[in-house]
TORKOL-4160 file (C-alpha; in steps of 0.2 Angstrom, whole numbers, padded with zeros to 4 digits, m for minus):
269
<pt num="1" X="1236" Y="0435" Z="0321"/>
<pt num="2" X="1219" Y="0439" Z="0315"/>
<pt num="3" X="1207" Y="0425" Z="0307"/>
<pt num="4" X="1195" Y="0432" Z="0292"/>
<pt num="5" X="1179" Y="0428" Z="0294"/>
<pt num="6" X="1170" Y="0421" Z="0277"/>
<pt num="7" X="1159" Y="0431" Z="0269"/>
<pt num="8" X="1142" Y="0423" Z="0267"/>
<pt num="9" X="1139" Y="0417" Z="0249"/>
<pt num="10" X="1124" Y="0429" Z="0241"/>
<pt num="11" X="1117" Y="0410" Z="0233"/>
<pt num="12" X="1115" Y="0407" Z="0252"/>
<pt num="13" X="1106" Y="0425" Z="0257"/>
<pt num="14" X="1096" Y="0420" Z="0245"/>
<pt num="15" X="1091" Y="0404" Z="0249"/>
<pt num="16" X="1085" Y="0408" Z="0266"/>
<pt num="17" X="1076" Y="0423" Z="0260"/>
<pt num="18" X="1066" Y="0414" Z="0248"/>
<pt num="19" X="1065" Y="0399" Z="0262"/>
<pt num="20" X="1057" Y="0412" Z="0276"/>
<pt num="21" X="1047" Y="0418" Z="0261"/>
<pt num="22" X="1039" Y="0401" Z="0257"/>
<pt num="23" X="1038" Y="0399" Z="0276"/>
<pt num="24" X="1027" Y="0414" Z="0278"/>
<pt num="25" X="1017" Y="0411" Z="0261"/>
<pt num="26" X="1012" Y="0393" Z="0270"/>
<pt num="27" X="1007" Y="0403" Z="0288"/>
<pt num="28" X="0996" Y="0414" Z="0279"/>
<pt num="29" X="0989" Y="0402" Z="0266"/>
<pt num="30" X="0985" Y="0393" Z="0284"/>
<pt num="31" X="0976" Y="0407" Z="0292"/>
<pt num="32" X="0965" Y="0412" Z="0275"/>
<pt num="33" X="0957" Y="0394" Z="0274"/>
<pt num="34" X="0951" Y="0396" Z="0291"/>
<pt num="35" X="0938" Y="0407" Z="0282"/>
<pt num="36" X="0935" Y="0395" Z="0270"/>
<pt num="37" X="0932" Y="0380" Z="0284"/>
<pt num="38" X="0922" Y="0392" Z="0295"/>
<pt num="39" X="0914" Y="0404" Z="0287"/>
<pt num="40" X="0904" Y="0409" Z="0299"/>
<pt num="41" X="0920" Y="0422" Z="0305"/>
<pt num="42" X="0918" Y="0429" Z="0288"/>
<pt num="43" X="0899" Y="0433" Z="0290"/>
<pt num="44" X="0901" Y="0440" Z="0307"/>
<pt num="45" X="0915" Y="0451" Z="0302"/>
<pt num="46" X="0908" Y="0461" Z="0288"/>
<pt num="47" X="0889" Y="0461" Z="0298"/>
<pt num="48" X="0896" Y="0474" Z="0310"/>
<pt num="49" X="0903" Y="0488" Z="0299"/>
<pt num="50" X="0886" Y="0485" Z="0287"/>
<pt num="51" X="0878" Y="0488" Z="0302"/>
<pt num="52" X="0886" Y="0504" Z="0305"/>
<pt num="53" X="0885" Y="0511" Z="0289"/>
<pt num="54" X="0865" Y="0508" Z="0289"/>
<pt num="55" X="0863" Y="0517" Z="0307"/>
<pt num="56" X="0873" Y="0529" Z="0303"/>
<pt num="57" X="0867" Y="0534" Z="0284"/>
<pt num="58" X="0848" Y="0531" Z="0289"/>
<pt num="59" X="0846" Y="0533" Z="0309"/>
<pt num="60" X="0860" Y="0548" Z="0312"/>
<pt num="61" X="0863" Y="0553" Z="0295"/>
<pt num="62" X="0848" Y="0567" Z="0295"/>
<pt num="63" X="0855" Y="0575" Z="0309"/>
<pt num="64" X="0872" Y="0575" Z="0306"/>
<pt num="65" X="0879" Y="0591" Z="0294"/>
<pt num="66" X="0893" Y="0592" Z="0285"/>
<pt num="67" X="0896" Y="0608" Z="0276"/>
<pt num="68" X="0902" Y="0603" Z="0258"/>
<pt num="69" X="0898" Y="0588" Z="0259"/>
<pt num="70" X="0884" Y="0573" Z="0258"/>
<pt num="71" X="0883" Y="0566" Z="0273"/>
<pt num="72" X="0886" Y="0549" Z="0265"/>
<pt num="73" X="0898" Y="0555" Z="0257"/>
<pt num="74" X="0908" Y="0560" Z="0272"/>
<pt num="75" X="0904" Y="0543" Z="0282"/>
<pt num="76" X="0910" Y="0530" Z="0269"/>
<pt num="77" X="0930" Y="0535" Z="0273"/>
<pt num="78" X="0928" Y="0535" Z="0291"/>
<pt num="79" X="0917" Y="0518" Z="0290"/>
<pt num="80" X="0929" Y="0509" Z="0280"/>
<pt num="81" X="0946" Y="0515" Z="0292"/>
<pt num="82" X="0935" Y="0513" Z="0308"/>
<pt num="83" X="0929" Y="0493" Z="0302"/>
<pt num="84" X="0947" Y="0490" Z="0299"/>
<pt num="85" X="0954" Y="0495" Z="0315"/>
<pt num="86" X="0939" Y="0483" Z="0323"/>
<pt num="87" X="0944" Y="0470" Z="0313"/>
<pt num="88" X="0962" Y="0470" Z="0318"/>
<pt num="89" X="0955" Y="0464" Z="0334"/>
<pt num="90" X="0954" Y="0448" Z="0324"/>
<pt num="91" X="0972" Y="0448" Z="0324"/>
<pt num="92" X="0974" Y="0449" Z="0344"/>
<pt num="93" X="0961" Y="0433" Z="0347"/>
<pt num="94" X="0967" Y="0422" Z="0333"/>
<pt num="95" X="0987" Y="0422" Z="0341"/>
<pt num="96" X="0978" Y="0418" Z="0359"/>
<pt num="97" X="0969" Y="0405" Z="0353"/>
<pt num="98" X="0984" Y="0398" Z="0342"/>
<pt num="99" X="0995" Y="0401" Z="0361"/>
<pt num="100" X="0980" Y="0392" Z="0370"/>
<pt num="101" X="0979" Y="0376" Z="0359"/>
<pt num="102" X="0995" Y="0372" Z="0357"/>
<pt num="103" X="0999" Y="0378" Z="0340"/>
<pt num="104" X="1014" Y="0390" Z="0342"/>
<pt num="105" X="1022" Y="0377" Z="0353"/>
<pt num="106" X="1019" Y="0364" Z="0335"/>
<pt num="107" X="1026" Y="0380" Z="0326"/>
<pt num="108" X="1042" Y="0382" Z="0336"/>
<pt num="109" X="1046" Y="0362" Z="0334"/>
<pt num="110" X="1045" Y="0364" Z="0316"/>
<pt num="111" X="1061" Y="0369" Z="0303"/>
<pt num="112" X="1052" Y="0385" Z="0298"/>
<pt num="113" X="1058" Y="0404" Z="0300"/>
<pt num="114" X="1053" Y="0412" Z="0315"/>
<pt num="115" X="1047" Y="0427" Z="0308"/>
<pt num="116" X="1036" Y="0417" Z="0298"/>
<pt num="117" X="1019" Y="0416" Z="0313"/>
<pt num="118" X="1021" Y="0435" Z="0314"/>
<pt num="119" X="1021" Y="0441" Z="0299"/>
<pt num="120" X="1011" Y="0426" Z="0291"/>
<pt num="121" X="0996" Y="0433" Z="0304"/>
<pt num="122" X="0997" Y="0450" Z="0299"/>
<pt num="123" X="0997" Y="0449" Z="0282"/>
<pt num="124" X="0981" Y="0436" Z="0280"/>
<pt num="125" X="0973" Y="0446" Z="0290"/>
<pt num="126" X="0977" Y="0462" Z="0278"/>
<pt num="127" X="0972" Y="0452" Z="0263"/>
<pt num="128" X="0956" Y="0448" Z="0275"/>
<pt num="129" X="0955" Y="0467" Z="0275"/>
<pt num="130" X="0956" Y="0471" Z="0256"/>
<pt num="131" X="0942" Y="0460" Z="0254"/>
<pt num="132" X="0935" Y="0471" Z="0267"/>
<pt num="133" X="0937" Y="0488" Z="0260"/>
<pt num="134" X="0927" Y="0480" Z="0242"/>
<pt num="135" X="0914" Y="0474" Z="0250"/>
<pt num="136" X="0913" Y="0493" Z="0261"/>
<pt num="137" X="0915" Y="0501" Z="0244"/>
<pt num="138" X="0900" Y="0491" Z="0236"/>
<pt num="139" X="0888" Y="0494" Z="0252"/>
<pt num="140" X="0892" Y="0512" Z="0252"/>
<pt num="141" X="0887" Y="0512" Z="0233"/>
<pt num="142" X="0871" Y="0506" Z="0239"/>
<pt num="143" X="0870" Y="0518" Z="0249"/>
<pt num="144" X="0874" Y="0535" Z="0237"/>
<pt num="145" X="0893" Y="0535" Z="0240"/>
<pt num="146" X="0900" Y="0541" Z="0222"/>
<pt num="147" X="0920" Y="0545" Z="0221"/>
<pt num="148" X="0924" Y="0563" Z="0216"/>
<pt num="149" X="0940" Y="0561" Z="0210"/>
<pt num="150" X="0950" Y="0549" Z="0198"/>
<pt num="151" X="0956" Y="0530" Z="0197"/>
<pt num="152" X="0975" Y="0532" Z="0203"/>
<pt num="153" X="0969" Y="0543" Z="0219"/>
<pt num="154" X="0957" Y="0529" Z="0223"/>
<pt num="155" X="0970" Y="0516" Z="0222"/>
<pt num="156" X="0980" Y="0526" Z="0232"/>
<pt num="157" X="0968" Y="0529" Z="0246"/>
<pt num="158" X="0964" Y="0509" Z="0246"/>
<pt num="159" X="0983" Y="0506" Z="0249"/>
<pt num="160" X="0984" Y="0519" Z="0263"/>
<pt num="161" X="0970" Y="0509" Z="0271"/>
<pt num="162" X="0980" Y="0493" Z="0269"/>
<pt num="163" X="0995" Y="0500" Z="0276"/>
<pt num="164" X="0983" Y="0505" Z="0289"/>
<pt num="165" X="0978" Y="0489" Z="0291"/>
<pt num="166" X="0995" Y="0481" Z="0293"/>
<pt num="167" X="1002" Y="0495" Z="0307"/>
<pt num="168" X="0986" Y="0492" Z="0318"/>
<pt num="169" X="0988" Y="0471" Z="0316"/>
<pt num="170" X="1005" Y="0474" Z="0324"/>
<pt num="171" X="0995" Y="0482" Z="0340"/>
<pt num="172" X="0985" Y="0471" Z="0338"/>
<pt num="173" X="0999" Y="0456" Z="0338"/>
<pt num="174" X="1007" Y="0463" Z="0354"/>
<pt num="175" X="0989" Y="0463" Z="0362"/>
<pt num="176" X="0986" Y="0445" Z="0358"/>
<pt num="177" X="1003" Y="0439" Z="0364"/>
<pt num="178" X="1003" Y="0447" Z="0379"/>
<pt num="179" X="0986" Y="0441" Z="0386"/>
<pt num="180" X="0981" Y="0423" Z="0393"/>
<pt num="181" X="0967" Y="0418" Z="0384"/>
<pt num="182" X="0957" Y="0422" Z="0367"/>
<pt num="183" X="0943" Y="0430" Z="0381"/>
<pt num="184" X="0955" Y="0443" Z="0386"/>
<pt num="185" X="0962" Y="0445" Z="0370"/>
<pt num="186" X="0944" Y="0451" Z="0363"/>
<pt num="187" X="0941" Y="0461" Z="0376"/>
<pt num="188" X="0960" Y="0468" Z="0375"/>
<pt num="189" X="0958" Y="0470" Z="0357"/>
<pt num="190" X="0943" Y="0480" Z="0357"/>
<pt num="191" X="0941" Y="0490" Z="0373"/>
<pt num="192" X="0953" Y="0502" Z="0367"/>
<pt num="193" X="0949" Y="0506" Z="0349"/>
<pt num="194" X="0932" Y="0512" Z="0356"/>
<pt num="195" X="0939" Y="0530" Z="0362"/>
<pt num="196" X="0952" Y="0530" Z="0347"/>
<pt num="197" X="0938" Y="0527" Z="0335"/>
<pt num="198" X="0924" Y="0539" Z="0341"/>
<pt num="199" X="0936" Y="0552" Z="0347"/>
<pt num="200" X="0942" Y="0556" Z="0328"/>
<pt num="201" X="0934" Y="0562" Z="0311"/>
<pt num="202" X="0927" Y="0545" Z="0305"/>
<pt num="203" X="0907" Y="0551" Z="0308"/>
<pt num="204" X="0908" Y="0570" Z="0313"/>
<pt num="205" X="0918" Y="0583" Z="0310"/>
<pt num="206" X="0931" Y="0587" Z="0323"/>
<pt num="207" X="0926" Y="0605" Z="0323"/>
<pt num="208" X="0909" Y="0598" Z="0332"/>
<pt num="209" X="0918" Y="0590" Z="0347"/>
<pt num="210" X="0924" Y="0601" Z="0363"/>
<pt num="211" X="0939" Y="0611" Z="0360"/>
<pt num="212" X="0951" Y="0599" Z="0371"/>
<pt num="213" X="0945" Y="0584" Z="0364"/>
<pt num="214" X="0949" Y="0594" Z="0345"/>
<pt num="215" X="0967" Y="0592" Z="0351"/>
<pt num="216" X="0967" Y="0574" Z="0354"/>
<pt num="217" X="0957" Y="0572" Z="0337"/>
<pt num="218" X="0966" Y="0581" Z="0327"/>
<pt num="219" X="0983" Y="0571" Z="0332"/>
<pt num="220" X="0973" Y="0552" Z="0334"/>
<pt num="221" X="0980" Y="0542" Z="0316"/>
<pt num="222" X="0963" Y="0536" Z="0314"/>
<pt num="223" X="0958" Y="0555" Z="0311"/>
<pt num="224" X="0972" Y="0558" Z="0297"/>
<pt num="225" X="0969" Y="0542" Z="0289"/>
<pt num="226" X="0952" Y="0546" Z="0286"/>
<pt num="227" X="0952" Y="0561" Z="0282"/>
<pt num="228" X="0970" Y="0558" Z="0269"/>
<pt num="229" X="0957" Y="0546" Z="0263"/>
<pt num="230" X="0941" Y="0559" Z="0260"/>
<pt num="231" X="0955" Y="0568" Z="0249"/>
<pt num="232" X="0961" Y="0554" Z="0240"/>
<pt num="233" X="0941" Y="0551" Z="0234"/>
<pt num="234" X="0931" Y="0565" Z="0238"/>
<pt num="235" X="0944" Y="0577" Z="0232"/>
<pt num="236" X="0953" Y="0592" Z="0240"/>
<pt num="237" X="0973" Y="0595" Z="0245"/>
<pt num="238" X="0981" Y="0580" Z="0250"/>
<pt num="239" X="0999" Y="0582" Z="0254"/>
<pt num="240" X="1000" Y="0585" Z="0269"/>
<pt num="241" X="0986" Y="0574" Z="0278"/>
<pt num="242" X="0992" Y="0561" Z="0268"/>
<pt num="243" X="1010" Y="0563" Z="0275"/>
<pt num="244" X="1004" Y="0565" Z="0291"/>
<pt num="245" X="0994" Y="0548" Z="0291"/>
<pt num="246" X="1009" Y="0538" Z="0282"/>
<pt num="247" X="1022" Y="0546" Z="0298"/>
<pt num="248" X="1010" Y="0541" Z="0310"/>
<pt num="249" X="1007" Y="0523" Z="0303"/>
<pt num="250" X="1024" Y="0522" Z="0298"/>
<pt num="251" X="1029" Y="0528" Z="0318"/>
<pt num="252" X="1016" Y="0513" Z="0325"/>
<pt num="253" X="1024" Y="0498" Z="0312"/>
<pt num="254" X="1042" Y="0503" Z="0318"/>
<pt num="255" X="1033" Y="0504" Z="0338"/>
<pt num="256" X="1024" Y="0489" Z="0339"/>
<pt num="257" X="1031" Y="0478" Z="0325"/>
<pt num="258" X="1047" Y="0475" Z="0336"/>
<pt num="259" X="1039" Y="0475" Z="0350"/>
<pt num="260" X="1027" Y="0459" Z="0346"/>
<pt num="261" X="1044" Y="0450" Z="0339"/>
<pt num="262" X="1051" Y="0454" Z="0357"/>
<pt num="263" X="1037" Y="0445" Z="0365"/>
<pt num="264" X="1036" Y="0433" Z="0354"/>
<pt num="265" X="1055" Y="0427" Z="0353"/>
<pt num="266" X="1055" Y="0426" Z="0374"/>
<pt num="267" X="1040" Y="0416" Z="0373"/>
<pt num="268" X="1049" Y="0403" Z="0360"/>
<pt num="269" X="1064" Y="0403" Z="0372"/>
């Protein structure tokens, strides 16, 4: 004799959908105000990629050519995709420091999803990003970089870079929950975004590079990010970069995404 098993009421599915929602809502409400209570972390994180784009417009910038294209012009994308892949590191340190002072340990005794730390992080920390990408924008007007191309490719290339943003903040989650203190977690965080950054078409063109390391370019994601992103603004085909750069974000989210919930659910058990 068979016993039917009950079918879970939708008012119920719902309930806990909208419960986990609120529960991430509060996680990254949580992480936001630290910005607001120290916003020193701010400061320092927009100095570096202004930094960057001075060096490289006024230091390298006259001796750097780019057929087609104003140098500036050419850097902006490759600034803006290469300061949010530093900032991810972010990501990595604040999960160490919640694991060294205690915090996820207050998380896991408290009624709230489990899901909810995960993905409150990584989605501050994209809304962190946004602000990110306005302020690059405004720089790199100050600068001389102008748009070529309309509103709706614009929009299209700042959510790219968001969706950008969020795949690398899942590295970066795996990085921070897989180290023993917020020291090796910057340092795990960064080391490795060095080679992935300068070994792409964020401030030269790849044709410049030695034809092995062209190979590797071409196939990095931060290369066909930026450059879906110089064709979203500065004009030119975008098909097939831009679908190149979403199968390659998409690949790391359904990589790592999973991968950080695995470390994280064996470190709540």
């Amino acid at each position: 004799m068979t016993t039917a098993v009950a079918p879970i009421p939708a008012s119920a599915t719902r309930g806990k959908l909208v419960s986990t929602a609120s529960d991430i809502s509060v996680v990254v409400v949580r992480n936001l105000l630290r910005y607001v209570r120290q916003p020193q972390l701010l400061v320092f994180t927009v100095i570096q990629p202004v930094m960057f784009v001075l060096l490289f417009r006024y230091v390298f910038g006259g001796a750097i050519s780019v057929p087609g294209f104003n140098y500036v012009d050419f850097l902006m994308p490759g600034i803006i995709v290469q300061s949010i892949a530093f900032g991810t590191a972010g990501t990595s340190v604040g999960l160490a420091e919640d694991i060294a002072n205690g915090m996820i340990d207050r998380f896991r005794s408290l009624p709230m999803a489990r899901s909810a730390v995960l993905a409150g992080r990584t989605l501050a920390d994209t809304l962190r990003t946004a602000f990110t990408i306005l302020l690059m924008g405004g720089v790199g007007a100050l600068v001389g970089f102008r748009i070529h191309t309309d509103l709706l490719h614009t929009l299209v290339a700042i959510v790219l870079c968001l969706y950008f943003a969020m795949a690398f903040s899942w590295i970066a989650a795996t990085i921070g929950l897989s180290v023993t203190s917020p020291e090796a977690a910057q340092t795990g965080g960064f080391v490795w975004l060095f080679p992935v950054t300068f070994a792409s078409s964020a401030f030269v063109p790849v044709q410049t590079m030695p034809s092995w390391l062209q190979h590797i370019a071409n196939a990095n994601p931060i290369t066909l990010t930026v450059n879906a992103a110089r064709a979203l603004t500065l004009g030119g085909p975008t098909d097939p970069v831009l679908y190149q750069a979403l199968a390659w974000v998409t690949g790391i989210m359904l990589v790592f995404g999973p991968l950080a919930i695995r470390r994280y659910r064996r470190m709540s058990s």
